[in-house]
KOLVEXFI-101786 format. One record per atom (N, C-alpha, C, O, CB): y negated, x negated, z; residue in three letters. Coordinates in steps of 0.1 Angstrom, whole numbers, plus 5000, padded with zeros to 4 digits. Last residue first. Glycine has a CB too. Layout:
YXZALA...
END
This chain:
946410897269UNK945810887285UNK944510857283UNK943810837293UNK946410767295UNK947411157251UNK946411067252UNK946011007266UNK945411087273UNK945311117247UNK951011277253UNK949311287256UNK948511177254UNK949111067256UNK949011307271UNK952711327221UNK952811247235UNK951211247238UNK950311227229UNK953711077234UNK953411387195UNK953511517207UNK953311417219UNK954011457229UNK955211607209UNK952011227181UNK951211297179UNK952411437190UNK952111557192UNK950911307160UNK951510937198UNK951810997189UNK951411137191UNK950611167199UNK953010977188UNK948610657215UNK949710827213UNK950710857204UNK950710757197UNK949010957210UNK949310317201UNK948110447203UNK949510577208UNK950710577206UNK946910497181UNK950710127202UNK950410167214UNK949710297219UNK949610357230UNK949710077218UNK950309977179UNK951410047183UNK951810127193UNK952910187194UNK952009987183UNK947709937176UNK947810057170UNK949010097175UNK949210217177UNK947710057155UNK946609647183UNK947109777192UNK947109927191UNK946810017199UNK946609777202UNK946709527163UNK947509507172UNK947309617184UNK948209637193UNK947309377174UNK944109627150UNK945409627140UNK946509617154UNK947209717155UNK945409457125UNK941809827171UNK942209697164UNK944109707159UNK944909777164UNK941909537177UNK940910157165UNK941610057170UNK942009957161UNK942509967149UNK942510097177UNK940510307142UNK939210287148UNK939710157155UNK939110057153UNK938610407159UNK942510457136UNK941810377124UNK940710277131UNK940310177125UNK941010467113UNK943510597157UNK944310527150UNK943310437141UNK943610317141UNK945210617143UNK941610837165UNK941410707174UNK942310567166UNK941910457169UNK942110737191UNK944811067169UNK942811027171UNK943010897175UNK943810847183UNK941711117185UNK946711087151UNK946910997160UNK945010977163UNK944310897159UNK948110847155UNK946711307129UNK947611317141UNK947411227151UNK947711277162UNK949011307137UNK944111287122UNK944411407124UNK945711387134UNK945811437145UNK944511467111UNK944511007109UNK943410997123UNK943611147130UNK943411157142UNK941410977119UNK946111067091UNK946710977099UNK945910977114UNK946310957125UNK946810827091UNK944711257073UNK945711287077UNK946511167092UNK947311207100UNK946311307062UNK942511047065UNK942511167074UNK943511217079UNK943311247091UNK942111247071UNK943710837051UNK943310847059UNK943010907073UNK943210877085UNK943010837055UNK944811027030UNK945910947039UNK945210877054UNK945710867065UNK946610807028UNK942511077019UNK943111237025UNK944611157039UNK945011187050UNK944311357004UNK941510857008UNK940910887020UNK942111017026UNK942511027038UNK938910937017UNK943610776994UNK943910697008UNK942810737014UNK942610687025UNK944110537008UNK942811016972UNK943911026979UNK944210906992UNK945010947000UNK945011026968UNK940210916965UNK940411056974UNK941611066980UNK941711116991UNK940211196966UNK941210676950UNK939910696972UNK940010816974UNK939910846986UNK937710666974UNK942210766926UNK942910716938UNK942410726953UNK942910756963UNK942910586936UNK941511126922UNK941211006921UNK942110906932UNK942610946943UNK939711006922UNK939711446935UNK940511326926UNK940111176923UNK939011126923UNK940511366912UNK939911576967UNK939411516958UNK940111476949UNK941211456953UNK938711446962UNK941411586991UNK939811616991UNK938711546982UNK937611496984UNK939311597003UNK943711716975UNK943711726989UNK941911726994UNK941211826998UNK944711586996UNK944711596951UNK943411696950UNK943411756968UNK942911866969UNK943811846935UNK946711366962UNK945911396951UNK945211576956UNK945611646965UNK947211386934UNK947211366998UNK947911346982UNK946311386977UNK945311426982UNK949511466976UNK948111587026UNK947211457018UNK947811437011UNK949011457013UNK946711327024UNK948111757057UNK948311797041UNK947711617038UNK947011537045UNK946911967034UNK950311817090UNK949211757080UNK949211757063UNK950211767057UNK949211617083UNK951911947117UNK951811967099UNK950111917089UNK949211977084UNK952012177097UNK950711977144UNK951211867139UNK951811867123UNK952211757118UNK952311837148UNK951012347137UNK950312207146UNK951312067142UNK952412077138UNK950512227166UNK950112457111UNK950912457117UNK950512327126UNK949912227122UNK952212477110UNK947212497094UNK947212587107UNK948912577114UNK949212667122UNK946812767102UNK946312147091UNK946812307088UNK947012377096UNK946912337107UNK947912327083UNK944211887082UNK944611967091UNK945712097085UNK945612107073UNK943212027098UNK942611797063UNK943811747067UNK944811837069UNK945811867062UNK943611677078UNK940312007059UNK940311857056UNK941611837053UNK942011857042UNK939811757068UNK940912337055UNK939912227059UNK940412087065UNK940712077076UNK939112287069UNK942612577042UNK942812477046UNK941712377049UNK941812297040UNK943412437038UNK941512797030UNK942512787033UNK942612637042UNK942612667054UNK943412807021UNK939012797014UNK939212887025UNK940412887030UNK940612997036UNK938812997023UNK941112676987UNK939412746988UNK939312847006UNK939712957006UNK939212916970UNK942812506974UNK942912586988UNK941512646995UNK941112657007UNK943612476999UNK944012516943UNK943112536951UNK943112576965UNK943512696968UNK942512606946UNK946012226938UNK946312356941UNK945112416945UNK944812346954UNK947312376950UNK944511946919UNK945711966924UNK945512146928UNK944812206920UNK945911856939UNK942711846897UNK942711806915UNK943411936923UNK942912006932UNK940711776922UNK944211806873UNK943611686882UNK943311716898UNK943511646908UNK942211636876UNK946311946863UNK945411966868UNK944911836878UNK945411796889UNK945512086872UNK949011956847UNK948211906844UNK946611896850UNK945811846843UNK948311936833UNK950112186854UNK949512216839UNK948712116835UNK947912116826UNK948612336837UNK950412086880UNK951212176873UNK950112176862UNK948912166866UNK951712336882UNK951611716882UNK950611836882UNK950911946880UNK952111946878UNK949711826873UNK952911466882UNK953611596885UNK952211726888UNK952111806897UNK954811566902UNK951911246875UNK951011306888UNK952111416893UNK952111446905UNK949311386884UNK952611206847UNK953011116855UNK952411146871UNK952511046879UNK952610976849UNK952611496836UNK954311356834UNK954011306848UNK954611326859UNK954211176817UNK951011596838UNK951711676846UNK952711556847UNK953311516857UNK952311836841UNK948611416827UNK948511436841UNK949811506843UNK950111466855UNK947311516844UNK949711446800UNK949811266808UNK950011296822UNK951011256828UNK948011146807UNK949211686793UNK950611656796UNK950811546804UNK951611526812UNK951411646784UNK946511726791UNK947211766804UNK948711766804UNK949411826813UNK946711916809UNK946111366779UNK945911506779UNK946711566793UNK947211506803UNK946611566763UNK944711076767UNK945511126778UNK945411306776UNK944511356769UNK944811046793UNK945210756752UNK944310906751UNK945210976761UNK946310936764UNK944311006733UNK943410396749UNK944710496751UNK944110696753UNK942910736754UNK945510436770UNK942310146736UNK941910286734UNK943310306739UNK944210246735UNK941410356718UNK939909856725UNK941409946733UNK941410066734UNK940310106733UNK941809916748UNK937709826716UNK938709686716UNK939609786716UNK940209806705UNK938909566729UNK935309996704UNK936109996712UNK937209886706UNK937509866694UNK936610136715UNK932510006691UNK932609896700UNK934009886708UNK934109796717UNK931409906711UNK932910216671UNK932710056671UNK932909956676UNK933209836672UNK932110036670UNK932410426693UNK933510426685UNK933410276681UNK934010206689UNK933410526673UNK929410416701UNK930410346706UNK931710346702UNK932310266708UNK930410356716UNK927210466684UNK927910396677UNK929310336687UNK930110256683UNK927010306671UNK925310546715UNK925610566698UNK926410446698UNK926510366707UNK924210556686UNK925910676740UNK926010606737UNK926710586723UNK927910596720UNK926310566746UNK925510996742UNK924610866750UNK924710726747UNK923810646749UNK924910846766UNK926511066722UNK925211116719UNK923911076733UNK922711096735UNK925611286716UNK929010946726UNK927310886712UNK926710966713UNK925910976704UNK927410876693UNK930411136737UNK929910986744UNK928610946738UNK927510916743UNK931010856742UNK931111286714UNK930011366728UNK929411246733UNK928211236734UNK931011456743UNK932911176704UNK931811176695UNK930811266701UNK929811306695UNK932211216681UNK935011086724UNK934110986720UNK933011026711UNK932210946709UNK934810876714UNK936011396719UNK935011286732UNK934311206730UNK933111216731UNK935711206742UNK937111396695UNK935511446700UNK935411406714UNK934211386719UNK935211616699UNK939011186700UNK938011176690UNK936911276693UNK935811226695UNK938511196675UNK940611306719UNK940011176724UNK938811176712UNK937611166716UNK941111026724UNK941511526701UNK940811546710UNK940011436720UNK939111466728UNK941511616716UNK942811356683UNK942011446678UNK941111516687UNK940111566683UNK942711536671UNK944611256697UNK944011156693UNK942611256685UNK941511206683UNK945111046682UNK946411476701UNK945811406715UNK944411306710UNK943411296717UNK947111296722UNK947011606680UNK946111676688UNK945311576697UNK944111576699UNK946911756696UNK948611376674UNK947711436664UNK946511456672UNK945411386672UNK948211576658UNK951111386690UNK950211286689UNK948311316682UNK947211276686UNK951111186680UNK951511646685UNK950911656698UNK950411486701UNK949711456711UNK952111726709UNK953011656658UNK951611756661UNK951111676674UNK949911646672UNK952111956665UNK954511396661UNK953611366655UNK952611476655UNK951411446654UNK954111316644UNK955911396696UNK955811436679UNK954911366675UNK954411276682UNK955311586675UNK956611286719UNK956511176706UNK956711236695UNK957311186686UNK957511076705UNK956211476738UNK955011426736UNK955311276725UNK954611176723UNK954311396754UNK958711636727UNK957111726727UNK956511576724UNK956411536712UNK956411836745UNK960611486739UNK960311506723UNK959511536717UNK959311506705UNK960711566717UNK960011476765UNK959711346759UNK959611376743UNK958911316735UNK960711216763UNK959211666785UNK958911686779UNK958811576766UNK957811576759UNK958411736785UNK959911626816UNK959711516813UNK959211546795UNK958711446790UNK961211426818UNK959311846834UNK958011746835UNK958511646831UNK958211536837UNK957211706848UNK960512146822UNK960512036836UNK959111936833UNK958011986831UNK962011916836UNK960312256798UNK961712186799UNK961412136808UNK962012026807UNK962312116789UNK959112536781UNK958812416793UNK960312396800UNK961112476805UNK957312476807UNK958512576749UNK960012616762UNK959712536771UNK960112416768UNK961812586758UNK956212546738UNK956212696740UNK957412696754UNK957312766764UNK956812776723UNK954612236754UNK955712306745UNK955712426749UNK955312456761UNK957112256746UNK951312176758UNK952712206763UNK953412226752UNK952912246741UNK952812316773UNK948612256758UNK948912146755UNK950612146754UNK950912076744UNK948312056763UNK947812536770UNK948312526751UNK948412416746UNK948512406733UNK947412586740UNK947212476794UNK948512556789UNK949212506776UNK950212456773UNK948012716786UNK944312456786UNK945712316792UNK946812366791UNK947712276787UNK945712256808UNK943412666787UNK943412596774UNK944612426777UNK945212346771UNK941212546770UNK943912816808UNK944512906796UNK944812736787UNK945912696782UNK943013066787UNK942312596831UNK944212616830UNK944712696814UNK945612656807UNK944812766846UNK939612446808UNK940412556818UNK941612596820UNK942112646810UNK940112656818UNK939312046816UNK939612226805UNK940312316816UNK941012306826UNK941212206786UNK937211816818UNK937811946827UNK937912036814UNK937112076806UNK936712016841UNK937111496800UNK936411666798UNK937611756806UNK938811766802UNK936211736775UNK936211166798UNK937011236807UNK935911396805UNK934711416806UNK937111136825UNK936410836794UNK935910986793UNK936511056794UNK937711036792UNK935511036785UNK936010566807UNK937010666810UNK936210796805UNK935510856813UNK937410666825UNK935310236800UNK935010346802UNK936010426802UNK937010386796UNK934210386797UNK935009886807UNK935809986811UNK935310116811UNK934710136822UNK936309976821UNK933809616787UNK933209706799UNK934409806791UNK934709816780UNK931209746801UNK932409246779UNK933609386777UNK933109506789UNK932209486797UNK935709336781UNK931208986782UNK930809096776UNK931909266767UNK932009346757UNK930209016767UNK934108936804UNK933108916799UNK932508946787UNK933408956778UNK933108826799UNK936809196812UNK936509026802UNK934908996800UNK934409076792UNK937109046782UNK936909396836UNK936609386823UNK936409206823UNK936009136832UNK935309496818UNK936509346862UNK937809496859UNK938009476844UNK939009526839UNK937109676862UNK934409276877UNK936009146873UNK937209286865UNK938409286865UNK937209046895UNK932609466880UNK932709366868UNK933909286865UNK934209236854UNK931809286869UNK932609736894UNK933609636894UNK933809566882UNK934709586874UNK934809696898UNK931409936885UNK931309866897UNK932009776897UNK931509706906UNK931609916908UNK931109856857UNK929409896863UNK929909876879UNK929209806886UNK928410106858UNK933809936850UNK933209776848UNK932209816859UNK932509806870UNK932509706831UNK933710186848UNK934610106860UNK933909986862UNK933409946873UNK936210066856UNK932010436840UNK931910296836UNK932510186847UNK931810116854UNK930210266834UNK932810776830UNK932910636840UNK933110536839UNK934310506836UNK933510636847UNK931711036817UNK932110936814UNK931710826827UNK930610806831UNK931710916801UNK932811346806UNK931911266818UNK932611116816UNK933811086814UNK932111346838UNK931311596787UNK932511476786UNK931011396798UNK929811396799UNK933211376764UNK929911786762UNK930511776774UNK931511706779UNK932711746777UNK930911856775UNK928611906737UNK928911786740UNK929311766753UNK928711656755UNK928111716736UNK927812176725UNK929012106721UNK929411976726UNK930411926721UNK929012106708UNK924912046740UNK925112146736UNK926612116728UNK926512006722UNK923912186730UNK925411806767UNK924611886756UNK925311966749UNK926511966751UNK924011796745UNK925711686794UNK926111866792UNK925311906778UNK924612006777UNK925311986809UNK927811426807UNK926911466792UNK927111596791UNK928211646789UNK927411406776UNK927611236833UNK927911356828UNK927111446814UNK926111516813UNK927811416841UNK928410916846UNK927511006838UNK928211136836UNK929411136836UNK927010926825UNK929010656868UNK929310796865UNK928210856858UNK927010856862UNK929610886879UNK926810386865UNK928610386867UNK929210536862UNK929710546851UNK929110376888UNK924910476840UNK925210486852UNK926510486852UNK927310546844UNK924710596858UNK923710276809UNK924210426815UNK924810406831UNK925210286833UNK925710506804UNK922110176783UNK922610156797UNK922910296803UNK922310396801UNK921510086805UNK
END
């Protein structure tokens, strides 16, 4: 048994793994269950997923070789062989399998290298907000990864320009301020 979110730090073994099913049982078939492993690499080593000539973000000959199929399925394989060391023999138990690398993330997120949670703004930016008035930030790595980080950042970004927007009933949102007109 393992926790919706786990994180395996043994020694050569590093991979976090998320059990979708564990919240959301209708997500899987009856005795089935959804995991996602998942290992952060550092920008040098996500680099060296790529083609030497970066051709944009559609890269389709790169990612239907047969080296960079290789790689991919060769690097899902030690994940799954970090996972067994919480959960033995689970290679066995898999129905389905897709593999993803930091090309999946740049194709279909437009990432730059593939980075899941997007540009660092370390002391730049706090929540929403920006230092131009009425200029709001939200999307992917804004305050966090993942889908809920991005409709919370959409969240914020919407209560940032219109206070009070989320809080009010559905029918009289049309009514709320905008964001150059005063609050009465």
């Amino acid at each position: 048994d393992i926790k919706p979110a786990t994180h395996a730090h043994l020694p050569g073994a590093h991979v976090g793994i998320a059990a979708m099913s564990l919240v959301d049982p209708s997500a899987a078939p009856d005795g089935h269950a959804i995991l996602n492993l998942i290992r952060l690499v550092p920008y040098a080593e996500a680099r060296q997923w790529f083609p030497p000539e970066d051709g944009g973000n559609d890269w389709k000959a790169w990612r239907r070789s047969d080296e960079y199929e290789r790689r991919k399925q060769e690097f899902g394989d030690r994940m799954i062989a970090a996972a067994e060391k919480i959960l033995p023999d689970l290679r066995e138990h898999i129905v389905y399998r897709t593999d993803a690398s930091p090309v999946t993330y740049a194709r279909y997120d437009w990432a730059s290298a593939g980075a899941i949670y997007g540009v660092s703004r370390a002391g730049r930016l706090k929540g929403s907000k920006s230092p131009v008035r009425n200029l709001v930030v939200a999307g992917g790595g804004n305050v966090g990864a993942g889908v809920e980080a991005v409709v919370i950042s959409g969240a914020d970004a919407a209560e940032a320009l219109v206070p009070g927007l989320l809080a009010s009933p559905p029918g009289e949102r049309a009514t709320q301020a905008g964001p150059t007109q005063a609050a009465a």
